[in-house]
C-alpha positions in Angstrom: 7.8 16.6 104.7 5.9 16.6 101.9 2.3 13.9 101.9 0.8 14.1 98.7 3.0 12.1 95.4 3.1 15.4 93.5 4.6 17.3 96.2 7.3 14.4 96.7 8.1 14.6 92.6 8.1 18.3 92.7 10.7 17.6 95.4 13.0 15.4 93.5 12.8 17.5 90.5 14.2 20.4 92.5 17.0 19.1 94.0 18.3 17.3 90.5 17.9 21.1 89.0 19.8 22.8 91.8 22.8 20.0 91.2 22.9 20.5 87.7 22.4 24.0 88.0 25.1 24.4 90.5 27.4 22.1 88.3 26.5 24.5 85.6 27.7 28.1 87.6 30.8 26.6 88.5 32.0 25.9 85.5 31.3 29.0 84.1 33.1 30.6 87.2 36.0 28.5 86.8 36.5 29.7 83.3 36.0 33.2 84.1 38.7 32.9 87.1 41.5 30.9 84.6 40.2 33.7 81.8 41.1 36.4 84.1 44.3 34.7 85.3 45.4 34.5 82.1 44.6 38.3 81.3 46.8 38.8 84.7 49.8 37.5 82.9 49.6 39.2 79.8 49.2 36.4 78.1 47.2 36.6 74.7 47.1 33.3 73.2 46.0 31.9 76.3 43.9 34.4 77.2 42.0 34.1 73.9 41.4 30.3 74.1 40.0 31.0 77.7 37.8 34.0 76.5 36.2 31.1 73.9 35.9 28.9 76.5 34.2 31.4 79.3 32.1 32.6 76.4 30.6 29.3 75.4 29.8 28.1 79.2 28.4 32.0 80.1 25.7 31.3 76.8 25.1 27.8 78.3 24.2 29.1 81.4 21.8 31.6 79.7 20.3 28.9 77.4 19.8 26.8 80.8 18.0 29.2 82.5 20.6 29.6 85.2 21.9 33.2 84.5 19.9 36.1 82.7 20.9 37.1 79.6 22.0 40.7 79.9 24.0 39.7 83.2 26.0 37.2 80.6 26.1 39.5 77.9 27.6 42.5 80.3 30.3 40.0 81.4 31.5 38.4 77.8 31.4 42.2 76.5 33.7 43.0 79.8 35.9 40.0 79.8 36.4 40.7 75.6 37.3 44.4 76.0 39.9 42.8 78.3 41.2 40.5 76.2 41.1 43.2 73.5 43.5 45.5 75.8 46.8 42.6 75.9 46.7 43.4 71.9 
């Protein structure tokens, strides 16, 4: 356990990061798994309004520090060209 006040902040800081962080990937991986559900069903107006959805929490994520860019942009150019295909 932590002994010095700094140590004890640095502490608490952590742990609210790693909640909102966590918060944070599972939203975008929720969206991404609805996204590609929809995809599965050949569905293209749902599949688009998922794709803006998944799209907007993937460049959340990046702006949050919680995923790397290019690992976000690879995915959104992925999940697009798959959307792109049901057209």
């Amino acid at each position: 356990m932590a002994n010095h006040l700094q140590s004890k902040k640095r502490i608490r800081q952590s742990a609210k990061r790693k909640a909102r962080n966590g918060s944070l990937k599972s939203w975008t991986r929720k969206s991404i798994i609805q996204l590609r559900a929809a995809i599965d069903a050949g569905d293209l107006a749902p599949a688009e309004e998922a794709l803006k959805v998944a799209v907007k929490n993937l460049d959340k994520s990046v702006t949050k520090n919680v995923m790397k860019k290019k690992t976000a942009s690879r995915t959104i150019s992925r999940l697009t060209l798959a959307v792109n295909k049901l057209r």
